[in-house]
C-alpha positions in Angstrom: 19.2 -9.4 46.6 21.1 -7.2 44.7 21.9 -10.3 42.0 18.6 -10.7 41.6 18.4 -7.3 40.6 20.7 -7.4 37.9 19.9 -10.5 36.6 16.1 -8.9 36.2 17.2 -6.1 34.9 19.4 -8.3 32.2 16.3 -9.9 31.6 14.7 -6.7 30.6 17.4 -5.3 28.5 17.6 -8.4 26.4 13.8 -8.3 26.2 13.9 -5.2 24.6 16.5 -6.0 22.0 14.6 -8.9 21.4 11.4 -7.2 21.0 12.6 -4.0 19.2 12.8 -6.8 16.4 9.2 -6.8 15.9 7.1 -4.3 14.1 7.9 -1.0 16.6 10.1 -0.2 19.4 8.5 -1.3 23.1 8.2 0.6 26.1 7.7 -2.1 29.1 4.1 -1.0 31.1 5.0 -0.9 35.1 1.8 -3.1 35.8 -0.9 -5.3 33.8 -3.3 -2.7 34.6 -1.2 0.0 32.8 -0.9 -2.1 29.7 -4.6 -2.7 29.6 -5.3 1.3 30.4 -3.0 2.5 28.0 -5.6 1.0 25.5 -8.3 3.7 24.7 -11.6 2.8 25.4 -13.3 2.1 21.9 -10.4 -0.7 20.9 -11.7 -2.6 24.0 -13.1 -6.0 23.0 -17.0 -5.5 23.3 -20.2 -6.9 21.7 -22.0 -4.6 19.3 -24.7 -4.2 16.6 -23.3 -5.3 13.1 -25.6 -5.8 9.5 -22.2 -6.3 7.3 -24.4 -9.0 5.3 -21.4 -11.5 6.5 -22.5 -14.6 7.6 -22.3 -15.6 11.4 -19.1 -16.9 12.4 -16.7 -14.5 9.5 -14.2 -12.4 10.8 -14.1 -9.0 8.9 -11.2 -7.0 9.7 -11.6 -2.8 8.7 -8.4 -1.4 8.8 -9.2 1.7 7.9 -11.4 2.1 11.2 -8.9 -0.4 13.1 -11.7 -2.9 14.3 -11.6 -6.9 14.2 -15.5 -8.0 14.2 -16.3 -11.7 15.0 -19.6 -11.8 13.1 -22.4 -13.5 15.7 -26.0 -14.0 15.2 -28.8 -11.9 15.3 -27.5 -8.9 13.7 -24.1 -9.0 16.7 -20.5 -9.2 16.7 -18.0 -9.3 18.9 -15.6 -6.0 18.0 -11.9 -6.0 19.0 -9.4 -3.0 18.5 -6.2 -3.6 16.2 -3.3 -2.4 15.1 -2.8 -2.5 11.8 0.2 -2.1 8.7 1.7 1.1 7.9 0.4 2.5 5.0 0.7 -0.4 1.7 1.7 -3.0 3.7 -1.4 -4.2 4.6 -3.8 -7.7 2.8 -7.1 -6.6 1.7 -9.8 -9.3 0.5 -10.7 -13.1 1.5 -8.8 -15.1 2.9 -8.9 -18.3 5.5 -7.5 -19.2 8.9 -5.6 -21.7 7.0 -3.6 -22.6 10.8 -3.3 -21.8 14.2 -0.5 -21.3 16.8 0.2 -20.5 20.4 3.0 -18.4 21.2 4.2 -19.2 17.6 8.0 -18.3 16.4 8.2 -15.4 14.1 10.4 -15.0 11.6 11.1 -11.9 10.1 9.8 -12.5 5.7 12.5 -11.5 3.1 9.8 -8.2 2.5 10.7 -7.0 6.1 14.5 -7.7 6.5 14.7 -5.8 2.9 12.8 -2.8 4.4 14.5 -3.0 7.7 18.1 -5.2 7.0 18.3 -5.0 10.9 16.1 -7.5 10.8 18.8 -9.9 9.2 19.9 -10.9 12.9 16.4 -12.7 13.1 16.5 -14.7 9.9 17.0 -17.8 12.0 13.6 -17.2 13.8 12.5 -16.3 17.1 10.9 -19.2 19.4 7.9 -18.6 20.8 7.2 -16.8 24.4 6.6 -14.1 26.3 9.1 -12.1 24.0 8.0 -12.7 20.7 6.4 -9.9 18.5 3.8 -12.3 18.0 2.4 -12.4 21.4 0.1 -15.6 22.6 -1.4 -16.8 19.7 -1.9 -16.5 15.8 -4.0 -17.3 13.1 -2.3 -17.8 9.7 -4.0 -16.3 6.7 -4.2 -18.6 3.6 -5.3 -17.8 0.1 -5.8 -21.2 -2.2 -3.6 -22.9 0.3 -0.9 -20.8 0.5 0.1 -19.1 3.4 -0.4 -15.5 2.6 2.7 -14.5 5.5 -0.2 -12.4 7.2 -1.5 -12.9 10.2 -4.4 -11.8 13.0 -1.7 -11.9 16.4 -1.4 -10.7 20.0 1.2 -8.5 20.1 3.3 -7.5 23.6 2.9 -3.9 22.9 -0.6 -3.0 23.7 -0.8 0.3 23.2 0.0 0.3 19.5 -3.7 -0.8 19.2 -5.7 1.6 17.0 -1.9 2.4 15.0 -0.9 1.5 12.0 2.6 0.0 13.5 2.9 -3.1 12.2 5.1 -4.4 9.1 1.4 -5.6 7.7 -0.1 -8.4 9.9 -3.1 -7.3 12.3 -2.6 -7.4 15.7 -4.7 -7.3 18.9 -4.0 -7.6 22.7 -2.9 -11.0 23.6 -5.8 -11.2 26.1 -8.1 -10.7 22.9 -5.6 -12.6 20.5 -6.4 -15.7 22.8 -10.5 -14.5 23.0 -10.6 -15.0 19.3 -8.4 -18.1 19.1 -11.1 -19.7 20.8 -14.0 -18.9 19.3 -12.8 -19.9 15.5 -11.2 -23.2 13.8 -9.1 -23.5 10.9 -11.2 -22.5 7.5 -13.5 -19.6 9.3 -13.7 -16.8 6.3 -11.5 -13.5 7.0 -12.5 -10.2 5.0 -10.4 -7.9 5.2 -11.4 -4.5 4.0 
């Protein structure tokens, strides 16, 4: 019993590490339920009134207001709370789901290990899993076929939503991350404004 213990609690100290690596420091929620409260209640994935003038099916991310919208028909979309880059670090105007991933490896960009060089311990990548900053799923943003090294990904951290945390991708709460991963294919339109 008491093996188990430390073994669970090794677990949880290397998680940590690990996940101290991504775009802030993580404070482990005692339950599900605790993560998913910790989120306030306007950044909670919800259907509302939208007249953007985007067409159906677009994904227009404000990150100003920290809101994803899934444009639907008949004047709708589906609204999910983000977190979003710290101030300048952030990609602003079209773009394209140019791929898509579950429980992708990250790897830290040359950008991030020069603003943070502790990131250098990472260069080799970080598999995918329960541990890595880029939570359940991720669609990569493309500009004229090139990977822009922004993404729209769950994140293991989920009160961070409505913050500007992250080293510039968009994030959202793996449970929405994997909502949203499902509802587009490669090519849907991304504004982001």
């Amino acid at each position: 019993m008491e093996n188990d213990r430390i073994a669970r609690r090794a677990l949880l100290v290397g998680g940590l590490a690990l996940l101290a690596s991504g775009c802030s420091s993580w404070q482990p929620a005692r339950s599900p339920r605790e993560a998913r409260t910790r989120i306030a209640p306007q950044f909670r994935r919800q259907e509302v009134a939208y007249n953007g003038g985007e067409p159906p099916g677009t994904i227009v991310v404000d990150t100003e207001q920290r809101y994803l919208y899934l444009v639907q028909n008949g004047g709708s979309a589906l609204r999910y709370g983000i977190g979003v880059g710290e101030q300048g670090l952030t990609l602003k105007g079209r773009a394209k789901i140019g791929r898509k991933a579950e429980w992708p490896s990250w790897t830290p960009t040359s950008n991030m290990i020069r603003r943070k060089p502790w990131l250098a311990q990472y260069a080799g990548g970080v598999d995918g899993g329960l541990h890595n900053p880029l939570g359940a799923a991720a669609l990569y943003l493309y500009r004229g076929g090139n990977d822009t090294m922004f993404r729209l990904h769950g994140t293991n951290e989920p009160w961070t939503i409505g913050q500007a945390v992250s080293s510039g991708c968009v994030r959202l709460t793996n449970e929405d991350i994997v909502d949203l991963y499902s509802r587009v294919p490669v090519g849907t339109s991304v504004l982001l404004i």
